[in-house]
C-alpha positions, 0 to 999 in steps of 0.5 A, spaced: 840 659 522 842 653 517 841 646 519 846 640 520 846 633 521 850 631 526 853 623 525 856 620 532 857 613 533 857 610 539 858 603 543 851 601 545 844 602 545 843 604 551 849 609 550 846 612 544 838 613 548 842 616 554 846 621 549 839 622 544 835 624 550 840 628 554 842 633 547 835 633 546 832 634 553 837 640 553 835 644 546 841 642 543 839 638 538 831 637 534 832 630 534 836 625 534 835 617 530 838 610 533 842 606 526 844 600 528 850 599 524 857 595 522 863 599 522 870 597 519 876 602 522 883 603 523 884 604 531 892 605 533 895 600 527 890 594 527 883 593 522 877 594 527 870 591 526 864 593 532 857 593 532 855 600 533 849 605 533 850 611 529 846 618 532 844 622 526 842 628 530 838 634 526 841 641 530 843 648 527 851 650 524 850 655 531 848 649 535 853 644 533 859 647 538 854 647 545 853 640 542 859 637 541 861 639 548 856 635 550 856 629 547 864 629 549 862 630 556 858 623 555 862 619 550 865 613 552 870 613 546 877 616 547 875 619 540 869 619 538 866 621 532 863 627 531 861 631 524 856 636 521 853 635 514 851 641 511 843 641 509 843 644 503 836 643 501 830 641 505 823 641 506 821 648 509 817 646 515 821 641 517 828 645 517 824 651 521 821 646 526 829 645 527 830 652 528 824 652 533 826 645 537 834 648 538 835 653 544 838 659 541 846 660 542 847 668 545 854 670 543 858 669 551 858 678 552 865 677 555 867 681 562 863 687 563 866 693 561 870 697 567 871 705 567 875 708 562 
């Protein structure tokens, strides 16, 4: 299992502590950090400017799907930003503390099979 970081920004602080706490709580994720930040976009034709707080969140490149649909499922954006950074390298205890920490996805089986 490889480890990922996640960066999703959102509105407000409270925002971020109830999506943190939840993907989190959940297994769906090591961790996750609270960046207050600016940020500067372009949104349907106009130049933007918001305080956001930016979640960098630790996961598994297998548990970024079931995290991502949870995270969609809470964010206030229309489009929120949710992208995966391959960890290329990293302190090894750390990246399998994050393996342990993140519930492991099993593949759906699908329906059971009928006689043939």
């Amino acid at each position: 299992m490889s480890a990922v970081v996640v960066l999703c920004a959102v509105a407000t602080t409270d925002e971020a502590e109830r999506i943190a706490r939840e993907v989190v709580q959940r297994r769906l994720a090591a961790c996750a950090n609270l960046v207050p930040v600016t940020s500067v976009y372009r949104w349907k034709g106009e130049l933007e400017r918001s305080a956001e707080v930016l979640l960098v969140i630790k996961t598994t490149r297998q548990g970024f799907e079931p995290l991502r649909e949870a995270i969609l499922g809470m964010h206030a954006y229309e489009v929120p930003e949710l992208i995966a950074l391959p960890v290329e390298v990293g302190h090894a205890p750390y990246l399998a503390w994050i393996a342990e920490s993140v519930a492991e996805v099993k593949p759906n089986p699908g329906p059971p099979a009928g006689p043939r």
